[in-house]
LOLUM-571067 format. One record per residue (C-alpha): residue in three letters; chain; x, y, z. Coordinates in steps of 0.25 Angstrom, whole numbers. Layout:
BEGIN
r | c | east | north | up
ALA | A | X | Y | Z
...
***
This chain:
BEGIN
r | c | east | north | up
UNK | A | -168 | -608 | 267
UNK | A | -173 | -613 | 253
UNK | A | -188 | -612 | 261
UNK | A | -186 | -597 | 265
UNK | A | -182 | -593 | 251
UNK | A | -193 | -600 | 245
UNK | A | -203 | -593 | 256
UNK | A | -198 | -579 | 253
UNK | A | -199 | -581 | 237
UNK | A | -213 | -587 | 241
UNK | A | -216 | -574 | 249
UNK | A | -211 | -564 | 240
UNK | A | -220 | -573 | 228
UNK | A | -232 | -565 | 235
UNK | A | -234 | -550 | 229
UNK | A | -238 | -546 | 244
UNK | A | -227 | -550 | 250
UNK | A | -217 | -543 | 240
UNK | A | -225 | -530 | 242
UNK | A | -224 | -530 | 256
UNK | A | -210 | -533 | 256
UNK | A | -209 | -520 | 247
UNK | A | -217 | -511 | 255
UNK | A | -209 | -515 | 268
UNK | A | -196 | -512 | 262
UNK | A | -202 | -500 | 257
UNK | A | -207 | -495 | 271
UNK | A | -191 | -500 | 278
UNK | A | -185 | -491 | 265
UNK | A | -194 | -480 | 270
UNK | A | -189 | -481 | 285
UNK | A | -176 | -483 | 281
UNK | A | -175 | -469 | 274
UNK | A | -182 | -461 | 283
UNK | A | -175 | -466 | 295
UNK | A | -163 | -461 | 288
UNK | A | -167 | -447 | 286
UNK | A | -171 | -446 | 300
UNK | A | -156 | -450 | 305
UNK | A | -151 | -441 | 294
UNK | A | -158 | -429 | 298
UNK | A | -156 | -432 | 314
UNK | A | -140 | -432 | 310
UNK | A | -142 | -419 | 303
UNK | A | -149 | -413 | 315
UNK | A | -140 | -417 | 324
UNK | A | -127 | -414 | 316
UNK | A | -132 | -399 | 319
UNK | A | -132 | -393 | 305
UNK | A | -144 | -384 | 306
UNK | A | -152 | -393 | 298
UNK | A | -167 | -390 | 301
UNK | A | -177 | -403 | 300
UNK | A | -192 | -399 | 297
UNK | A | -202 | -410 | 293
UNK | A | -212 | -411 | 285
UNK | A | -228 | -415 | 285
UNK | A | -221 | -426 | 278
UNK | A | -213 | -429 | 290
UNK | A | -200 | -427 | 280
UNK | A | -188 | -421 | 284
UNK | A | -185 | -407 | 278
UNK | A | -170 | -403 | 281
UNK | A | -169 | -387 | 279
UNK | A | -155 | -384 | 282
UNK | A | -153 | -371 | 291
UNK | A | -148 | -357 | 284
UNK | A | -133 | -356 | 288
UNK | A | -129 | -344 | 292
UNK | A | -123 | -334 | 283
UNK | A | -108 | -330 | 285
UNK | A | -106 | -316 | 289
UNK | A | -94 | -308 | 285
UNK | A | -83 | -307 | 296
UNK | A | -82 | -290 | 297
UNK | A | -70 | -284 | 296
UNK | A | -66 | -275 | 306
UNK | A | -64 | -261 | 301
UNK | A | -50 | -253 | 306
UNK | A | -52 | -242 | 313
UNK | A | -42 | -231 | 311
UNK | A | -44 | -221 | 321
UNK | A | -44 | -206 | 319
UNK | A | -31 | -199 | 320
UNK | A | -32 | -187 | 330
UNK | A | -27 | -174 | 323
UNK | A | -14 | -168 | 329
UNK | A | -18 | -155 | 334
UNK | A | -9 | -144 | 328
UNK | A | -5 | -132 | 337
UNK | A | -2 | -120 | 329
UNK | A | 5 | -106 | 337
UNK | A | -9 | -97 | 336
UNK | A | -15 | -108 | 343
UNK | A | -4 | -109 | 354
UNK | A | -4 | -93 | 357
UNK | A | -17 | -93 | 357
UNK | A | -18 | -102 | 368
UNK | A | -9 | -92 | 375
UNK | A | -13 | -80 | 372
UNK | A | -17 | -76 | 385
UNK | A | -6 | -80 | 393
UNK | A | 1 | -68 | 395
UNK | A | -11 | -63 | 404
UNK | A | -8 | -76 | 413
UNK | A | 7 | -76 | 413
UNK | A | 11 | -62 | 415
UNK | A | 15 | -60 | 429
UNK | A | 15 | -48 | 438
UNK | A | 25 | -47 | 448
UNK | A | 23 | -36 | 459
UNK | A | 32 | -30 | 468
UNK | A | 36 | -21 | 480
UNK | A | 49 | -14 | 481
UNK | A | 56 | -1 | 485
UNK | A | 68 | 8 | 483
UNK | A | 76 | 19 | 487
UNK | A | 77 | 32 | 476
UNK | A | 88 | 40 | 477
UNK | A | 90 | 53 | 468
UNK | A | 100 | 60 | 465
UNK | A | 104 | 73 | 476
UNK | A | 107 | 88 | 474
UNK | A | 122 | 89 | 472
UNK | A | 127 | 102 | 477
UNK | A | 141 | 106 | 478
UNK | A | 144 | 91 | 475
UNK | A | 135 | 87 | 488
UNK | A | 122 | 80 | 488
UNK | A | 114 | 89 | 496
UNK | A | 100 | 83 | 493
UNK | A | 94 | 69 | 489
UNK | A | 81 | 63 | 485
UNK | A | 77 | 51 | 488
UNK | A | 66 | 42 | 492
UNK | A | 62 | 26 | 494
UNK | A | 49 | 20 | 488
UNK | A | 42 | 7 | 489
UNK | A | 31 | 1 | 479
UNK | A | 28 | -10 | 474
UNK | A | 26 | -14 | 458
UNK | A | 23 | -24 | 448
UNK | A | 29 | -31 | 436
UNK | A | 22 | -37 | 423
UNK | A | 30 | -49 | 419
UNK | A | 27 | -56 | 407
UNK | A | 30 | -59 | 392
UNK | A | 26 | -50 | 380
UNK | A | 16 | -62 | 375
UNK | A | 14 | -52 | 362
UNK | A | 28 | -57 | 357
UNK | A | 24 | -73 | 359
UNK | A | 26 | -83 | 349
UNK | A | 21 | -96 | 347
UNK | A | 27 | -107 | 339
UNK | A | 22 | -123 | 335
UNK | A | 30 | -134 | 332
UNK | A | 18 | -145 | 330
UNK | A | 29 | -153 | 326
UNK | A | 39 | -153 | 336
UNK | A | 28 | -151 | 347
UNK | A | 34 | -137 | 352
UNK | A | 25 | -126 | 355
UNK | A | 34 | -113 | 356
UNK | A | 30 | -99 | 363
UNK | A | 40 | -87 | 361
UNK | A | 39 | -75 | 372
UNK | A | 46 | -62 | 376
UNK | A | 55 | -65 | 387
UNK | A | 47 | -62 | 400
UNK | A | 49 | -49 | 405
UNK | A | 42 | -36 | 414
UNK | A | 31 | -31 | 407
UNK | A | 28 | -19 | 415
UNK | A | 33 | -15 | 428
UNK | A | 23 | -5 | 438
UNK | A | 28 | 0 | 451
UNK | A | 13 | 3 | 456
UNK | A | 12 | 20 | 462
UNK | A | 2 | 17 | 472
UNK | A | 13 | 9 | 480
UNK | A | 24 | 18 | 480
UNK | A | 29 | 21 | 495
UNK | A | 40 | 32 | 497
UNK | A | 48 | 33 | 508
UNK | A | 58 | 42 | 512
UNK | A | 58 | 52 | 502
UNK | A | 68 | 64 | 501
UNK | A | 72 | 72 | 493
UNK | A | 72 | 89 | 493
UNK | A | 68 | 102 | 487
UNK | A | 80 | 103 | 478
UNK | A | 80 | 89 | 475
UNK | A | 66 | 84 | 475
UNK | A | 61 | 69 | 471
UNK | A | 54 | 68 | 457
UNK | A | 47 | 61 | 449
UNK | A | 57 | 56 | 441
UNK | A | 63 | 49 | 453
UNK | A | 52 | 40 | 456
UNK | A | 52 | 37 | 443
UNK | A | 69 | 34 | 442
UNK | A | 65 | 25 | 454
UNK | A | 55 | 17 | 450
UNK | A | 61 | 14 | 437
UNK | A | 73 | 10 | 444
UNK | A | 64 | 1 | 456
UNK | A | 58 | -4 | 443
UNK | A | 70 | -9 | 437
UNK | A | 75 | -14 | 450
UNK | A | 62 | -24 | 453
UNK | A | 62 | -28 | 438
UNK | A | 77 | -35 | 441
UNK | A | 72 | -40 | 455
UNK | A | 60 | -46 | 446
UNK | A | 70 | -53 | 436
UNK | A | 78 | -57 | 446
UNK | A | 66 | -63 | 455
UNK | A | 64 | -71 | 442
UNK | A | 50 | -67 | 442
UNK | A | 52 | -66 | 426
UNK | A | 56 | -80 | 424
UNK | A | 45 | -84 | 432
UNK | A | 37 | -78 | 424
UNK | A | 42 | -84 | 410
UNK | A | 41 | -97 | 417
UNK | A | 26 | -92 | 422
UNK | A | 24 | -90 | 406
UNK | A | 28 | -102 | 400
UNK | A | 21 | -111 | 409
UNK | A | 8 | -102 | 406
UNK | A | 10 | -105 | 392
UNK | A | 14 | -118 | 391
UNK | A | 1 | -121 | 400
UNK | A | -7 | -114 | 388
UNK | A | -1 | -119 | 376
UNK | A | -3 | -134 | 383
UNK | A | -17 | -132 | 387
UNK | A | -20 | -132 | 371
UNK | A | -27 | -146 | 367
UNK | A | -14 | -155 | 362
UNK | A | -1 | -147 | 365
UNK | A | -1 | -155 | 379
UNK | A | -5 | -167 | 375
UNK | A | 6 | -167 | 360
UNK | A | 17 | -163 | 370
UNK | A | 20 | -150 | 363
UNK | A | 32 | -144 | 369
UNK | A | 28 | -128 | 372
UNK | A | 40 | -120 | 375
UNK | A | 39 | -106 | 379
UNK | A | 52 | -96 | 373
UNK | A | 55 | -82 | 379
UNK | A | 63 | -74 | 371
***
């Protein structure tokens, strides 16, 4: 043992040998510290941080770390409030306009054919009848049924949802019993008691009278007030709205 000591402090004794001692440690520290930058970086790169590695002519090893990216601001939903559809508002001008023609659909005409037996007073003579007129005609005629649309009135309840429409009761408008369909049969009468004028016209009135009453009777006049509200309600709901806002349209004879 007490030889290789001596052999080494006899070694070390020589300049040369210290220095290339020296220049060997040198050389392993150098090795040594680059081996442990390679590692480091091959760790980094590995890890997945985004590092980028660009060398140099040097051969040294430039880390340049990569931009992260900015974080953007979450946007905030806006609230849409939807538009609020105007209520429509009906007004009575609007609604008799919208039926202002109706009377021209509504009116009905209602034709006949009938015939009746006139009988006029005889010549009385010594308390006797001694002479007669009478005679029997057929003809036929025509009635105008309606309502006086003139006296129509309209009222709007936007609250409530009631549309109102006042009329005239429905009644004859005009009654013709046409002269180019007159038929007379059996006519009598005498020089002392002759037929007149006056007595076609006392029988017509009273025909005419007669086939109005059949007419009411007949019902032709309530089917024509029911004819009329129908045509009316139909107009007022064909306006934009009043169907769809269940507006309640009632029709009022009076």
């Amino acid at each position: 043992m007490k030889d290789w000591k001596k052999i080494i402090k006899d070694w070390f004794r020589v300049p040369a040998n210290c220095i290339i001692v020296i220049v060997i440690f040198c050389l392993l520290m150098a090795v040594i510290a680059e081996s442990r930058k390679i590692l480091g970086i091959n760790k980094t790169a590995e890890a997945g941080d985004g590092v980028e590695i660009t060398r140099t002519v040097s051969d040294r090893v430039v880390i340049t770390p990569e931009p992260r990216p900015t974080a953007q601001p979450t946007p905030v939903p806006t609230a849409v409030v939807p538009t609020p559809t105007p209520i429509p508002v009906f007004d009575s001008v609007t609604i008799s306009h919208a039926i202002s023609d109706v009377s021209e659909i509504v009116t009905n005409r209602y034709r006949y054919e009938g015939a009746g037996i006139y009988r006029g007073d005889g010549l009385v003579l010594l308390g006797q009848t001694i002479t007669d007129k009478s005679f029997i005609v057929a003809y036929q005629g025509e009635m105008l049924i309606g309502t006086d649309f003139s006296g129509m009135t309209v009222k709007v309840n936007n609250t409530s949802k009631v549309i109102e429409v006042r009329l005239p009761e429905v009644r004859i408008l005009s009654h013709e019993i046409k002269e180019d369909t007159l038929e007379v049969w059996d006519e009598k009468n005498s020089i002392f008691n002759p037929i007149s004028m006056s007595d076609y016209a006392s029988f017509f009135a009273s025909e005419k009278e007669r086939q109005e009453q059949n007419a009411v009777e007949f019902g032709i006049l309530d089917q024509e007030k029911e004819q009329t509200s129908a045509a009316i309600r139909q107009l007022i709901y064909a306006i934009e709205g009043i169907k769809e806002m269940n507006y309640d349209v009632r029709v009022v004879y009076e």
